[in-house]
N, C-alpha and C positions, 0 to 999 in steps of 0.2 A: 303425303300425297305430292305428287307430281305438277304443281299449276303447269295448265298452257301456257299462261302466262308465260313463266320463267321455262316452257319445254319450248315444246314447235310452234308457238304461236308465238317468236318474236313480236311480230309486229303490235302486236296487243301491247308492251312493255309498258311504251309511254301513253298510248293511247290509255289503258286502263286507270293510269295513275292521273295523268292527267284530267280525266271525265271527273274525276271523283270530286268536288266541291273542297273550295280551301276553307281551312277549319273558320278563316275567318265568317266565310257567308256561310259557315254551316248551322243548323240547328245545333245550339250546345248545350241543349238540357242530359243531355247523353255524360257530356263530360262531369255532371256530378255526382253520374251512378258508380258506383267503385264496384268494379267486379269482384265481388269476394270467390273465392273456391269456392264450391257446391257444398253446402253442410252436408256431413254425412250420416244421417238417420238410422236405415236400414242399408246393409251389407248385400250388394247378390252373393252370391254362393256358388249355384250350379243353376245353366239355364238348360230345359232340352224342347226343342218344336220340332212337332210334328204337322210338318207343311204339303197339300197340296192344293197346285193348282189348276182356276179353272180358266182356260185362253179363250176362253170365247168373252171374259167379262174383263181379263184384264185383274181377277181376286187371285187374294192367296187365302185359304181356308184353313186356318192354323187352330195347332192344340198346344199350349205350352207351361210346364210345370217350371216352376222358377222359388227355387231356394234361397233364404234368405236368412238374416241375424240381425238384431239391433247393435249398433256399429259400438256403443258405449251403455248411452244411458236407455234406458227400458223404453218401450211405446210400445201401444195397441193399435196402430194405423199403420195405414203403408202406401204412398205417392209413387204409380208408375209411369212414366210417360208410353204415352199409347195412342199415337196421331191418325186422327178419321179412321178409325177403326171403328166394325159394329162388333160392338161385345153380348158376347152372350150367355156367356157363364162363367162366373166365377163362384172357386169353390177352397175349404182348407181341405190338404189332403192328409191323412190319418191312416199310415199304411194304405190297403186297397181298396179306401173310403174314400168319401169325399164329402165335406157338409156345407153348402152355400153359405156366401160371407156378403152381407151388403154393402153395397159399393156404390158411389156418383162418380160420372163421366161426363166431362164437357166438349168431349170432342177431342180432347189434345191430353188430359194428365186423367189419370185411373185410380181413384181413391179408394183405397181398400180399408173399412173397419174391421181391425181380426178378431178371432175369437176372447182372447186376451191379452193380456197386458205381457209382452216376450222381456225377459232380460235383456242385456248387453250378451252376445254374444251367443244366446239360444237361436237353433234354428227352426225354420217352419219351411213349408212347402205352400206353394197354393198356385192351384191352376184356373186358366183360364182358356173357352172355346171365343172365336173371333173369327172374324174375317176382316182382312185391308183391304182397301182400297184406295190404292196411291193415286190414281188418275183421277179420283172427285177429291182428290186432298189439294188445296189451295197453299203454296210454299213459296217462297222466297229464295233463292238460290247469290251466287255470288260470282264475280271474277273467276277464281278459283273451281269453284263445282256449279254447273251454270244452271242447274237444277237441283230440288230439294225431295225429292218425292221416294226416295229409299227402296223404291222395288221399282224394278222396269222389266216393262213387257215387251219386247221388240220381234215384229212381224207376228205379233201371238196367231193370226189364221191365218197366215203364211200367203196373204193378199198382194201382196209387193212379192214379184218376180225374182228380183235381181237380190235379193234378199233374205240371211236367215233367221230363223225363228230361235229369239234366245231368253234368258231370262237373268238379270243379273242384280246386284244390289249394290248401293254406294251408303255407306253408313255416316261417312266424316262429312258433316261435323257431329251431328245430333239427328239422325236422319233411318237409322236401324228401327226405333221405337216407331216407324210407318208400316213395318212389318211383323215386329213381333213385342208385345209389352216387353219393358226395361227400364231400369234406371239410368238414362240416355247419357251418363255424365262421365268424363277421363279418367273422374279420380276412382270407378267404379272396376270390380276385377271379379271378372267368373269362367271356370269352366264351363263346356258347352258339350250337346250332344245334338246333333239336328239331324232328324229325317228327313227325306223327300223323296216323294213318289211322283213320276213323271212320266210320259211317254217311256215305252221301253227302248227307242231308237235314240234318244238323250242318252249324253253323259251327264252326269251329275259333278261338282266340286262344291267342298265347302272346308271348313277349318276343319286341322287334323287331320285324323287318318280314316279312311275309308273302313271302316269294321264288316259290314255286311253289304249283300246287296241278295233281293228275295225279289222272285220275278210273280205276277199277280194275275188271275185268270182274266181280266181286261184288259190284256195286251198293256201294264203298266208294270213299271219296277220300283221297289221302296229300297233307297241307297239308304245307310247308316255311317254319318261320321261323327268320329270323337275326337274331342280336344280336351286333353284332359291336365294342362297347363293352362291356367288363369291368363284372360286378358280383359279389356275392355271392352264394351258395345259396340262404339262406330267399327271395332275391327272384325265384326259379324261379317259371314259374307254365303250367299249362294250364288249356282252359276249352274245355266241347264242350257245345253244347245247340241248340235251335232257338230261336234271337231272330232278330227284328230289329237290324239292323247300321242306323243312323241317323249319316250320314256328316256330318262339322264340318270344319273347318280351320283352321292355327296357322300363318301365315307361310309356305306352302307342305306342311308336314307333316300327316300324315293326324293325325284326334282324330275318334275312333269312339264311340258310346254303345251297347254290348250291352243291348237291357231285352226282359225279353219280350212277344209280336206286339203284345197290348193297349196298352202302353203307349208304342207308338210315336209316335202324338198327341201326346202329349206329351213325350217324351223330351229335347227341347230344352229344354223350361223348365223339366226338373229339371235336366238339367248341360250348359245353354248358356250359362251361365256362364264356361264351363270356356276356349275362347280365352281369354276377357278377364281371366281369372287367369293363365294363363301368360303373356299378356304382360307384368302386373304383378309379380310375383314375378323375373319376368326382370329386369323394369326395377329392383328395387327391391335387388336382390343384383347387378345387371351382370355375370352370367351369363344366355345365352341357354338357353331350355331344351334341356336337353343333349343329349336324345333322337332318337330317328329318326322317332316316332311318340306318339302318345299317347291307347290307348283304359281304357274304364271299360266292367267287365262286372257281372250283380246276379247272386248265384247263390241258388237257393232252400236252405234250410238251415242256413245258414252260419254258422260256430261265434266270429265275431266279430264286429266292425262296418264292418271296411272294411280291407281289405291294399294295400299300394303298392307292390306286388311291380314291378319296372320296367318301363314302359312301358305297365302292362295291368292298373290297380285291379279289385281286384273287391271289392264294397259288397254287404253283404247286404240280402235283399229289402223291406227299410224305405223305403230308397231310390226306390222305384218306387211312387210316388204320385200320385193320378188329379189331373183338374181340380180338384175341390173342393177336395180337401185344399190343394193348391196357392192356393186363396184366400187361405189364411193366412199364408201364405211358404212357402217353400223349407223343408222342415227337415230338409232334409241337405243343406243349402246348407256348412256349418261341415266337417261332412263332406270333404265336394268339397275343400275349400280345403286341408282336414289334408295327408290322401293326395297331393294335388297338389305341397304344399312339401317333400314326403317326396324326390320324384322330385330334388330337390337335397338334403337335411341328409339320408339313413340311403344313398340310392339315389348320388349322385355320388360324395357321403362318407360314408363307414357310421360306425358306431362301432365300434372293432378290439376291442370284449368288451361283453358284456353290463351289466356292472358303467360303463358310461361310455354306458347306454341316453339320456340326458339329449341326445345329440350328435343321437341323432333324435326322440325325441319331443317334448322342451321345445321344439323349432322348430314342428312340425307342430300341436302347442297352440298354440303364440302365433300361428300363420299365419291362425288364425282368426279373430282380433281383430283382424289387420294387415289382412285383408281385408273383414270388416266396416268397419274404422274408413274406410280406401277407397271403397266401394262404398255404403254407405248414412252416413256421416258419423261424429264423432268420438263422438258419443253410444251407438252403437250398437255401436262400437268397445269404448268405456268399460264398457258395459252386460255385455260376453263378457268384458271380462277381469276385472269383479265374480266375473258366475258362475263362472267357472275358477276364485279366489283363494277363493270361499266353498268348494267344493267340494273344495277343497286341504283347508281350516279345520276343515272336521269331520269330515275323515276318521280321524283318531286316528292322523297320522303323525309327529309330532313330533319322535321319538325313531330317524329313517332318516333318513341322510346320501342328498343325490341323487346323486354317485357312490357308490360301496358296494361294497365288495371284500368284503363278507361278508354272504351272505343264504343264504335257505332252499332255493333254487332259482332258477335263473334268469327263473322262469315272476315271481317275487316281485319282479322289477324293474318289472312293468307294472302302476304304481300310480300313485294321485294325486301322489306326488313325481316320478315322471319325467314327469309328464304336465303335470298344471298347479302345481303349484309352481317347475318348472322354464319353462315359461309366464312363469310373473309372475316370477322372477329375470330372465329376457330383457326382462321390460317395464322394471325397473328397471334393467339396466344400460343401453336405450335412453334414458332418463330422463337418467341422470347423466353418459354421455358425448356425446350429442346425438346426434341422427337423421343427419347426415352422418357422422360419425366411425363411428355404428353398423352403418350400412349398407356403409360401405366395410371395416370389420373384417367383414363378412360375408362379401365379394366376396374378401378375401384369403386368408382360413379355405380359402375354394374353391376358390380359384383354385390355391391350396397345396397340398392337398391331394385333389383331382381324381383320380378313380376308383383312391383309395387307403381305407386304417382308420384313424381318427381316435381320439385320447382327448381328455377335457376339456382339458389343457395347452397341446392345439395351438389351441383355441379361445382361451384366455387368450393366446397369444405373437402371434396374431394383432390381439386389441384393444390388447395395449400395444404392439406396432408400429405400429400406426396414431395411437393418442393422445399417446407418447411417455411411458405414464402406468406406472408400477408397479403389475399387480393382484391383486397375489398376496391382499391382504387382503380383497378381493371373493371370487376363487377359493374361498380357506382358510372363509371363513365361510358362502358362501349352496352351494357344490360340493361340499364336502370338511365340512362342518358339518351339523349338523341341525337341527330347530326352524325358530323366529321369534318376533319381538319380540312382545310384551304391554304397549302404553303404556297409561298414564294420565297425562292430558296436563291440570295447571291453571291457572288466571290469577290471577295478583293484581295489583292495577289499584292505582294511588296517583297521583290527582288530585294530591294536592301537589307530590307530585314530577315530576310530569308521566310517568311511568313506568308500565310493563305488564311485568312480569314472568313468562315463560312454562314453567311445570317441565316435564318431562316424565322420567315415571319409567317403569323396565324391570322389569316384574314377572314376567318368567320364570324359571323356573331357568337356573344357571349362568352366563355370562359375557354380559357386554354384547353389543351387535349394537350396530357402525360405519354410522350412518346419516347420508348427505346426505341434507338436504332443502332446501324452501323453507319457511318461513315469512311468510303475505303481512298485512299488516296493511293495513286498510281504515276508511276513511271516506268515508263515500258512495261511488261510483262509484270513488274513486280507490285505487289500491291500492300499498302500497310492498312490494315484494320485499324477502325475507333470507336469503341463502342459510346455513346454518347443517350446523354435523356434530354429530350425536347421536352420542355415545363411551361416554357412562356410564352407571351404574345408576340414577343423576339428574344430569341438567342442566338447570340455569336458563339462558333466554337473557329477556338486560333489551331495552326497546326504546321508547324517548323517542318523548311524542308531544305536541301541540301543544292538541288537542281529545281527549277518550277517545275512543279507534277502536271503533267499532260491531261489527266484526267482527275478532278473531285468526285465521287457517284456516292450520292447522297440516299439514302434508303438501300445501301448495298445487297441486301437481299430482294431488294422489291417486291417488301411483305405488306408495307404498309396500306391499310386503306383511308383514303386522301384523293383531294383533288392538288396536283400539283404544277406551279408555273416555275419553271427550274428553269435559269437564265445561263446554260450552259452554248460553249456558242459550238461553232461547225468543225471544228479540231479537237474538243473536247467530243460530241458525238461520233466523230472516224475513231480514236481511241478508243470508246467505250464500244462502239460496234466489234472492231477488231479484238478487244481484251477482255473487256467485261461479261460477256458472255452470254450472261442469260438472257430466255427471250424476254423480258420486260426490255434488257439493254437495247436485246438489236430493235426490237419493235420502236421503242423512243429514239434513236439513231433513223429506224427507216422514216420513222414519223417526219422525225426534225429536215433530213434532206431531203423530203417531198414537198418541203413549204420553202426550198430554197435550189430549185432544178436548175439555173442559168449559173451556178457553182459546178465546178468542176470535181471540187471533193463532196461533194452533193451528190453528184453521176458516180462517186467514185463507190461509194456508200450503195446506192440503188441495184450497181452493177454487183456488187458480191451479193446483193442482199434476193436479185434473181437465183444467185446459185447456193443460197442458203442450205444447210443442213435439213433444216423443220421444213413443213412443207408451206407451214400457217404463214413463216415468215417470207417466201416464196413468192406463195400467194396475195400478200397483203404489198410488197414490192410492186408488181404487176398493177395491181388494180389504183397505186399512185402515180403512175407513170404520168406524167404530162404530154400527150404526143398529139397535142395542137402547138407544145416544139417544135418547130420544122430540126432542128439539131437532133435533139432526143429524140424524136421518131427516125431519123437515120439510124443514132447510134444504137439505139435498141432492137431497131428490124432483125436484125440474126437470130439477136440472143431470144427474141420472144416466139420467133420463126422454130428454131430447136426445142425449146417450153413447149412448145401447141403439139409439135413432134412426137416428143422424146421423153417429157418427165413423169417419174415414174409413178405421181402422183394422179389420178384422173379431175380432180378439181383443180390444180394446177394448170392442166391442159386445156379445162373449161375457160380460165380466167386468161388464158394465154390466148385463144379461138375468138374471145369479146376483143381482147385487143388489137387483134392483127385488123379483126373490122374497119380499124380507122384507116386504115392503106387503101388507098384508091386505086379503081383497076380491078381486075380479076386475075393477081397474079395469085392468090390465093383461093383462088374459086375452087378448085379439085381436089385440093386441102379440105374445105369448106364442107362441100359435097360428099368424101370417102368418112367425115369426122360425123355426119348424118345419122351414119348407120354404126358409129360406136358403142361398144356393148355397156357405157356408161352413157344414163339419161343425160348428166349434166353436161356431159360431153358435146352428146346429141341436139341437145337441146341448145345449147349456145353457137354449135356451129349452125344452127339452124336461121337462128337469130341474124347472126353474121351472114350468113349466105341471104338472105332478103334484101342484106344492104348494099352487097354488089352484083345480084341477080334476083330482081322479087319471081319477076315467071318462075324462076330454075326452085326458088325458096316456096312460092304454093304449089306446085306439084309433089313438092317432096312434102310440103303438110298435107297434103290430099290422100300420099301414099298411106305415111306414118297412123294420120286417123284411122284407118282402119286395122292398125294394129293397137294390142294394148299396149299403153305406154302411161308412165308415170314421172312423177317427180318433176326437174326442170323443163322437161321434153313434152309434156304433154300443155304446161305452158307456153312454151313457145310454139308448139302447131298450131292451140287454139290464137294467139294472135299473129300467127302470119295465117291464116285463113280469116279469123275477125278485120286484120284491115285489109284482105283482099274486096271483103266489100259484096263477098258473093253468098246470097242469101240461100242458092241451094244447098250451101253446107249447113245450114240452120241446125238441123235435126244431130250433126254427126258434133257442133260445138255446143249444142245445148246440151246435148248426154254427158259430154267431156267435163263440162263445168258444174254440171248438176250432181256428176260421181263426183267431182271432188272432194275429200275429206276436210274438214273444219284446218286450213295452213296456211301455212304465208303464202303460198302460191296463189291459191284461190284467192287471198284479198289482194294480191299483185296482179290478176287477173281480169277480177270485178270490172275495175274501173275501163277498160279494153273492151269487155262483154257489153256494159253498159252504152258505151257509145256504137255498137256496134245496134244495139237494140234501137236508139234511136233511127236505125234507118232502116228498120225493119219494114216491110208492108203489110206481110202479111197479119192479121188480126190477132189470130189465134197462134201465131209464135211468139208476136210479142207477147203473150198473157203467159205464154207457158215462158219466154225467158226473164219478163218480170218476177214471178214464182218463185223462179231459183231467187234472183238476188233478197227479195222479202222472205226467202228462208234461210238465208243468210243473215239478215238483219234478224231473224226472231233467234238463232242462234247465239247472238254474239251482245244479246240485249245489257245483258251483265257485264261486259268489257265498255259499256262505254260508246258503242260503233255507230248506235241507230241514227244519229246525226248528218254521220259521213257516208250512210247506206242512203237515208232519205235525199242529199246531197247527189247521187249518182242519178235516181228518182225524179225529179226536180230537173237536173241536166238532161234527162231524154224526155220529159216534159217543152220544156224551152225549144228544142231541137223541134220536135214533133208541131209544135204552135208557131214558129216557124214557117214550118213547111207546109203548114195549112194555109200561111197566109197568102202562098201563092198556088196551092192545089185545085184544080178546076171541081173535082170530088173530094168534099172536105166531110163527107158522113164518116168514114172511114176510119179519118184521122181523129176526128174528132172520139170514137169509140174508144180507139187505142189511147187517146189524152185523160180520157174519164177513169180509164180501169186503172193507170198508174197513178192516178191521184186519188181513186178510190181507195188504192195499198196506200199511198201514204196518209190515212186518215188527218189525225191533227195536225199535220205539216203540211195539208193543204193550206194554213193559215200565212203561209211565208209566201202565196203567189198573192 
């Protein structure tokens, strides 16, 4: 799975991790339950449901035979999980018989006494009739999946306008068993066969391949798919709605893209990609993709970021992005790639408990950096696996082991540690035992264990079968450990001796971290490698030199993950920008001469690092610039003037259009103005920005235009606040829409806080109630992240505001309405006035 968290919903990163309670004030009766694996009793076998449903209630009305075996030792029972379901029959099946078996049901697990007492390994069949119902099922959701209810019915009588009617299902973590009885658990593996009969204007998806479809004298169709390769539960999946089916292909196998009708223009160049990743991932593990098929469907609503449920992703509606947006890249391109590596590391081999989540996420994080680094070059590469390792860095995870046999819930394993820390341990152990050894320790992992449940151990017996290498001290420290190192890295240089001595000290708590690295020592162009092991709390390494070396670069590959204070000074960063090369080099080079701009070889650094190669490093130039400089804002005027022009990047040109801003005057006004109407939102959107600052008239006319076209992404937040701080409440209706359609993103919470103040000066009654609405369905959205705090915070501020302005209102009925209804949303956090 995808988290928001770690996808589109930056801003969640720290906020999430941070909400969460430190282990110290937490409840810690938790920490003495050890998650063991799920015993495994009975075996599924083969599941088949026969599903329809009814939209007017929000039911799915299922019939489902599920084959089973006692996994060893013999038993007469059978434990399914079967959540707020009404059961109605349960029966054993005996060829085209069937003879009732008595069962208790408590709402949540489905006890079955069977006939007899089965072997190890005999199978039996027994069905059962049911009906779920997910919406009277009371669930807990997480960070991660913000809801727990496993079938959703979205717009089921198609009441909401702007809106279609769909049907989809999110199974991960334990969440399948809401819809159809199952044994809800990872280490669990079954073929499947599912019906579904649905309106005949629906398409249907599910796992596998479409077999049949038979059309019904009630204007209904019963679709037949089969999967007839073993997987787990949560990787169950249905999908009913009216899209566009936009047909691809992989080496003879179908690869379909569900988006809906609009976006079918385009639907290729958001996930035409998608062949030429499975080839690559094929090629790069030597496993062919295992499947029979491979579609991606978007559903509207969707309480996560993207499932890899087998054979039939579904990606929530972020995914479906027009032309414009697309000017600026793909950005669910990383996405795409996640979900895709999933259908080999969680979908071929799962991980046999939750507590060894690492076995599928850590790969589907790194797949995104292995396919960047591929597809657009190593810089690009380099650039994802920063962002992944920052994102790790301030999350406040420190103190969780990435396997973890003791946590708060299951739901608590999908964090920045299974996701990108577990990421960047895969980047380094690529590092240390080389890209051949690594990729063939993949192919065996696989090949090993193929459509079986995996734990971390099988992962390690595979790399040291390949290497010959002993890993248990990899395993024990970056798997089985928690943290990461803290260097401070110095030099001491002694001309006489011709000598450079390099410390490097471990400022974290507790025990060292066993570190290969390289050490590259450099003079001019030439560079001499040192492979070196970091062991202790300090170690020096000595290193004989001829001339003094211009530049030491300590972690020469810039694999490591680490927080690092490397006391390199402003001639050692020119060198390494200039020679060292990679973007980690130039990124720590542009970093270091942004914290030191009144340096000449600081400007000198900035100025190549605007005409960078990469675009990131470009970009990240730019956006350091210092130009409350009166210097630096001379010397850079050209060179950002030609950027805002000319580069061939359009975020580039975005981040170049925020800068010129700071020039006073409207020598750039028509610059400003013509960059409005660019066929990139971010473009658009920031000269918009820019243009209020030295023309607001010239900047709300052009948000007055723009609102009435559709527009997204950057540009639709900057219309709504250069029309929010115009202050003009006839726009009400045209930025409530604006900010009501926006999808669950950073935008939107970048947003909020603009809308809110704007609410505060609202008059009218009945808009404030409809623009409080939005933000409290924002807050009921993001309840799992942590937010409600900083949502009721916004709440509270147009409270304040509004109490206020009564106190000098001559008609205070009014105001006083509007004060009640915002404090009647914030119920319990009325207690903070």
């Amino acid at each position: 799975m995808k988290k928001l968290l770690f996808g589109c919903l930056t801003f969640l990163t720290v906020q999430t991790i941070s909400a969460q309670p430190h282990e110290a004030a937490q409840d810690t009766a938790w920490k003495k339950i050890y998650r063991e694996s799920v015993p495994m009793i009975n075996d599924l076998v083969h599941t088949k449901i026969d599903a329809r449903f009814d939209y007017s209630k929000s039911y799915l009305n299922g019939k489902a035979w599920i084959t089973l075996k006692p996994h060893f030792y013999a038993t007469d029972t059978l434990a399914l999980d079967a959540k707020g379901m009404e059961i109605k029959k349960v029966a054993l099946v005996k060829g085209t018989a069937t003879s009732p078996l008595k069962y208790d049901y408590d709402g949540w697990v489905l006890n079955v006494k069977l006939d007899k007492t089965y072997k190890g390994g005999e199978k039996y069949t027994i069905y059962i009739e049911y009906t779920a119902k997910p919406n009277e099922l009371e669930v807990q959701g997480s960070a991660a999946i913000t809801d727990a209810k496993g079938l959703y019915f979205v717009n089921p009588q198609g009441e909401e306008k702007d809106k279609p009617t769909q049907i989809w299902t999110q199974g991960e973590t334990e969440a399948t068993s809401v819809w159809v009885p199952t044994i809800d658990k990872p280490n669990q593996k079954t073929t499947q066969e599912t019906i579904m009969t649905v309106p005949d204007k629906y398409v249907t998806l599910s796992n596998g391949k479409l077999v049949s479809q038979k059309k019904n004298a009630d204007g209904t169709r019963t679709d037949t798919w089969n999967m007839d390769l073993p997987h787990a539960p949560y990787l169950f999946f249905m999908g009913v709605g009216e899209y566009a089916v936009i047909k691809d292909t992989y080496k003879g196998k179908e690869v379909n893209y569900y988006v809906e009708k609009e976006y079918a223009p385009v639907a290729k160049k958001i996930f035409g990609h998608t062949p030429e990743m499975m080839a690559f991932f094929s090629r790069i593990t030597g496993v062919e993709y295992p499947w029979v098929k491979y579609s991606q469907i978007v559903g509207r609503d969707y309480v996560s970021g993207a499932m890899e449920n087998t054979t039939a992703t579904l990606h929530q509606e972020s995914a479906q992005q027009d032309a414009r947006e697309l000017v600026d890249g793909n950005g669910w391109e990383s996405t795409i790639a996640h979900e895709l590596f999933h259908q080999w590391f969680g979908d071929y081999v799962t991980t046999e408990s939750w507590s060894n989540l690492t076995l599928n996420e850590s790969f589907a994080n790194y797949s995104e950096t292995l396919w960047d680094e591929y597809k657009y070059g190593k810089d690009a590469g380099d650039a994802q696996n920063y962002t992944d390792m920052n994102g790790y860095l301030q999350s406040g995870s420190e103190k969780k082991d990435l396997v973890r046999f003791y946590y708060t819930d299951k739901e608590a394993m999908f964090d920045a540690v299974s996701y990108n820390k577990g990421g960047r341990i895969l980047h380094m152990l690529r590092s240390y035992v080389g890209d051949s050894a690594f990729f063939k320790a993949l192919n065996l992992y696989l090949t090993t264990n193929k459509f079986k449940a995996a734990e971390a151990h099988h992962l390690r017996l595979a790399f040291e079968e390949v290497t010959g290498r002993d890993m248990n001290w990899f395993w024990n420290q970056w798997y089985y450990g928690a943290g990461h190192p803290k260097l401070t890295i110095d030099y001491v240089y002694d001309d006489a001796a011709k000598k450079v001595q390099v410390i490097v000290k471990q400022t974290q708590s507790g025990d060292a971290f066993k570190l290969p690295i390289a050490i590259d020592v450099y003079n001019g162009a030439t560079k001499v490698r040192n492979k070196v092991w970091i062991e202790n709390k300090t170690d020096t390494f000595t290193f004989s030199y001829t001339s003094k070396p211009e530049l030491v670069n300590v972690d020469g590959d810039k694999t490591l993950l680490a927080e690092k204070r490397d006391n390199k000074n402003l001639d050692n960063y020119v060198h390494q920008y200039k020679y060292a090369g990679l973007y980690m080099d130039r990124r720590e080079a542009v970093e270091f001469a942004s914290r030191n701009q009144t340096d000449p070889r600081a400007i000198a650094i900035l100025t190549d690092a605007l005409k960078d190669k990469y675009f990131g490093i470009r970009g990240l130039a730019l956006s350091r610039l210092d130009l409350k400089n009166q210097g630096n804002k001379k010397t850079f005027e050209p060179l950002i003037a030609a950027i805002a022009k000319d580069d061939p990047k359009s975020t580039v040109r975005a981040t170049a259009l925020t800068a010129l801003a700071n020039y006073e005057g409207t020598t750039y006004k028509d610059l400003f103005v013509k960059s409005v109407s660019d066929s990139s939102y971010t473009v658009a959107g920031n000269a918009l920005e820019a243009l209020a600052k030295v023309d607001s008239a010239a900047a709300v006319t052009e948000a007055k235009r723009l609102s009435g076209q559709p527009t997204k992404g950057a540009l639709v937040g900057a219309v709504m606040k250069t029309m929010i701080k115009s202050g003009d409440e006839s726009s009400f209706t045209a930025i409530a829409k604006a900010v009501g359609d926006m999808p669950l993103s950073q935008a939107k919470f970048n947003l909020l806080p603009s809308f809110s103040d704007f609410l505060s000066k609202v008059s009218n009654t009945e808009n404030l109630k409809k623009g409080i609405d939005i933000i409290v369905d924002f807050r009921e959205q993001t309840k799992n992240f942590g937010l409600e705090p900083v949502v009721n915070g916004w709440l509270k501020g147009i409270v304040t505001k509004k109490e206020a302005a009564k106190a000098i209102a001559a008609d205070k009925t009014a105001l006083q309405a509007q004060i009640d209804y915002v404090k009647g949303k914030l119920g319990d956090a009325k207690a903070g006035f």
